[in-house]
C-alpha positions, 0 to 999 in steps of 0.5 A: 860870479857865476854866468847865470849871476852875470845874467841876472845882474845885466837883466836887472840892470836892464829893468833899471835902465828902463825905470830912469826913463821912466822915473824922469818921464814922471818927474816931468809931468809932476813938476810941469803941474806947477811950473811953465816952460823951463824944461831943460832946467827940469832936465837937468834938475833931474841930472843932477839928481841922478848923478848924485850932485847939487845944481845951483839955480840962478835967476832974478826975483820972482821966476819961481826958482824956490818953487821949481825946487819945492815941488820936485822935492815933493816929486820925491818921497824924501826928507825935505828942508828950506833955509832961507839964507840973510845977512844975519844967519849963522853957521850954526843956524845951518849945521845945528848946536850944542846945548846945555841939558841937565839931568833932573835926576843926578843934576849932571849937565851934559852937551847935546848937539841938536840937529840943524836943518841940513839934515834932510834929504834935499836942503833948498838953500834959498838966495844962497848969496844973501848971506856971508861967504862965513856962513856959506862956507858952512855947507862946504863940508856937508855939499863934499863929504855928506857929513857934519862936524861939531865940537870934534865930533861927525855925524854922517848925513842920510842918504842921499842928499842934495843941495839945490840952492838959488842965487840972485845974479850978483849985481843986485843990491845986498848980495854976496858973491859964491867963493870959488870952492863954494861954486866948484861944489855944485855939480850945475849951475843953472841960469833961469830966464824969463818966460816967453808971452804965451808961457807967462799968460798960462802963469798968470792963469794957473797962479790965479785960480782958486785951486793948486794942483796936487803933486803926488811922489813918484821916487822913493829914498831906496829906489834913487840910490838905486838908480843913482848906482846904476848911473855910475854902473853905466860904462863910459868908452875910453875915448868919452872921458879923454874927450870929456878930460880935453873939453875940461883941460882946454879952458885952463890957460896953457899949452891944452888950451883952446883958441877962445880960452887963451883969448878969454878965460883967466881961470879954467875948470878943475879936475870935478868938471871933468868928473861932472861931465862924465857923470851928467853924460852918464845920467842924461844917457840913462834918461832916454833909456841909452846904454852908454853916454855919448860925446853929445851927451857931453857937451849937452852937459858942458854948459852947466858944468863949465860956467860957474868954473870959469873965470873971465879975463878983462878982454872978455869983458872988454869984448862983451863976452860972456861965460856961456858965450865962450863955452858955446865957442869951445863946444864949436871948437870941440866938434872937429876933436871927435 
């Protein structure tokens, strides 16, 4: 590559850089016409989007997780698909079928596979852990490889392509637990909690009205792989990704591991924690318009990438301590790495 190419390629990297502050500056403001307070859930929504990974939200009924979901989906100029998971739902309802066609000409029957609705752009997958781990275990393939497999045959799934699911918290009644590879999927989980006074008056006063705001998009198909290219593009220091790499490794029990996960962690993160670190860093970094990603970027990212891989021990609980709180401590811990 010449110099004069090299240029070129920095200068648009530069004009793109600019356009994910942008974009995300302009997915804030369509998503607040609906949705009150939650602005660091809207944040990272917009991480995971850009860094081309799912986000599990996670909430009790009636905190508007399905219409936070919904209307960054109308934000974006994408193919948009909601499948409300229950008991009796199965693999096929998700992933799609064969069917029987005759042809009315020569009377020959074929098999067609028609479609399911995880082919779309962003698939809400709505109180993802009302169904069976049977059922759910039909988006693993889909969430990993972008891909579907049927009858022997795989049909690639259209660029790009998210899962954004709910989740009710597991305590309540009729609900299924997320197997670990399930949870390892999705690049964030996302905790959703209630609003404060004067939020939850400004909900009552917008949801009342005689009129809803319109939500217009702002980001089409083309210029999100764009952007979600340059994310990767953005160049992570040595030092981040040993940092990031030592933050994931020090919540597995072991000789790497931290005082708090020895204490509290029976199972730590795995290898895509670490990826998931530096991706989000990356992206987050972009966001605010930063050439390169930072070790806050990093652990401003940990939570969200960390909870749903940890697993606690029964002295945790014993103790009263939760997944958040042992990660805060490890962040703490971090602090004196750098």
């Amino acid at each position: 590559m010449s110099t004069t190419e090299q240029t070129a390629v920095i200068d648009r990297d530069v004009e793109l850089l600019e356009r994910v502050a942008e974009v995300s500056q302009l997915l804030r403001h369509e998503v607040a016409k609906r949705i009150v307070g939650q602005d660091d859930v809207i944040e990272e929504l917009i991480i995971s989007l850009l860094a081309n990974g799912h986000a599990l939200l996670v909430g009790v009924p009636g905190l508007a997780k399905t219409l936070l979901i919904r209307t960054l989906a109308e934000s974006l100029d994408l193919d948009f698909s909601r499948i409300q998971f229950t008991p009796d739902l199965m693999p096929t309802d998700i992933t799609g079928t064969e069917v029987i066609e005759e042809d009315r000409t020569t009377g020959r029957r074929v098999f067609r596979f028609v479609r399911g609705p995880i082919f779309a752009n962003i698939v809400l997958a709505d109180e993802i852990n009302r169904t069976p781990p049977k059922t759910q275990a039909a988006l693993l393939e889909a969430m990993e490889e972008r891909s579907v497999t049927a009858a022997g045959d795989t049909y690639p799934l259209e660029q790009p392509f998210f899962v954004l699911a709910t989740q009710n918290p597991i305590e309540q009644e009729g609900t299924y637990p997320l197997p670990e590879a399930q949870l390892d999927r999705f690049m964030l989980e996302l905790p959703i909690y209630y609003p404060s006074r004067e939020e939850e008056e400004e909900i009552a006063m917008r949801t009342t009205g005689e009129t809803q705001p319109d939500i217009h998009p702002v980001l089409s198909a083309a210029e999100l792989i764009e952007l979600q290219q340059l994310v990767r593009r953005v160049p992570a220091p040595p030092s981040l990704v040993s940092f990031a790499v030592r933050l994931a490794r020090s919540t597995r029990p072991g000789d790497e591991a931290s005082g708090v996960s020895r204490q509290y962690v029976a199972w730590g993160a795995g290898p895509r924690a670490s990826q998931f670190l530096v991706l989000g860093a990356k992206a987050r970094a972009a966001m605010r318009g930063a050439p390169i990603p930072s070790y806050d970027d990093v652990r401003a990212v940990a939570p969200a990438v960390l909870a749903h891989r940890l697993v606690l021990n029964f002295e945790a609980e014993a103790d009263g301590r939760k997944t958040r709180d042992v990660i805060s401590e490890l962040l703490e811990e971090s602090r004196g790495w750098s």
